[in-house]
N, C-alpha and C positions, 0 to 999 in steps of 0.2 A: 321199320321193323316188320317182319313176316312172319306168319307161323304155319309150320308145315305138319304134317304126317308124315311120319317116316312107313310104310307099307310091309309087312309081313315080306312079301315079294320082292322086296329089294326099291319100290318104288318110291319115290317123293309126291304127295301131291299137298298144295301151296290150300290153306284152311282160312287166311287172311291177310290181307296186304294192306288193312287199314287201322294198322295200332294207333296209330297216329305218334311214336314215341320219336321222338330225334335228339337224342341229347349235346347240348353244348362240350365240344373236347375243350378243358383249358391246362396248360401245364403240365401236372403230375397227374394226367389222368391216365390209370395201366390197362392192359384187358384187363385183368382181375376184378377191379374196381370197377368198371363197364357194366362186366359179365353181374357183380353184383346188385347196380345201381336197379339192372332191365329186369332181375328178381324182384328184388322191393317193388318196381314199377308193379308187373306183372302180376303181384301175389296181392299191391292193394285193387288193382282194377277188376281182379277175378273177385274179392270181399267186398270193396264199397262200391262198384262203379256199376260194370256192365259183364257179368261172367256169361258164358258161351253155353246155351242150352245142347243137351243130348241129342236130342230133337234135330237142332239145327245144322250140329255140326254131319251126323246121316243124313240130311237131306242135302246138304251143300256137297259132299262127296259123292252124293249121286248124282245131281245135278250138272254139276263142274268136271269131274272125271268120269261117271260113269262105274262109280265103284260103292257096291253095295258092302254095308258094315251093321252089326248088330251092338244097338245103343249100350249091351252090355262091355263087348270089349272097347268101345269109345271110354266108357265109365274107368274099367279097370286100367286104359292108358291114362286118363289125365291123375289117375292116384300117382302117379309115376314123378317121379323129380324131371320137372324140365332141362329139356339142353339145351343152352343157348351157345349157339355158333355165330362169330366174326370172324366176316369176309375178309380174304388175305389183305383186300387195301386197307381194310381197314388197322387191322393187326398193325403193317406198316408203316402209318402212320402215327401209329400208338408207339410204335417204337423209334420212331425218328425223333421222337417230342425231346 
């Protein structure tokens, strides 16, 4: 699992590539229930586990891309409800089951 910014600019730039989440497909697993499963995940890791300082997350986009950001509109995106995207194989997959 990955998590990006999506850029005022039309740009993507990738914030983490080590959620470390993978989930087992078994059966009756739809995107729906996927897309749901990566929220729960997400919402306890940002509470109990390891949430993503302001700090870090401007220093890593300058760092990595080269793109300067002010810690407040980082703030006012993560108020934001996540979007979580799956990748077409995966969708077909989910739909061949």
């Amino acid at each position: 699992m990955n998590e990006f910014a999506d850029l005022s600019d039309g740009q993507r730039a990738i914030l983490r590539t080590d959620r470390g989440w993978s989930p087992i497909i078994l059966g009756v697993t739809t995107c729906e229930s996927l897309v749901r499963d990566a929220r729960i995940y997400l919402e306890f890791e940002d509470d109990q586990c390891c949430p993503i300082s302001l700090a870090s997350i401007v220093d890593r986009l300058w760092r990595k891309h080269a793109i300067r950001v002010e810690p407040e509109s980082v703030n006012a995106a993560l108020l934001l409800p996540r979007r979580i995207e799956l990748d077409d194989h995966l969708i077909q997959h989910l739909e061949s089951l």
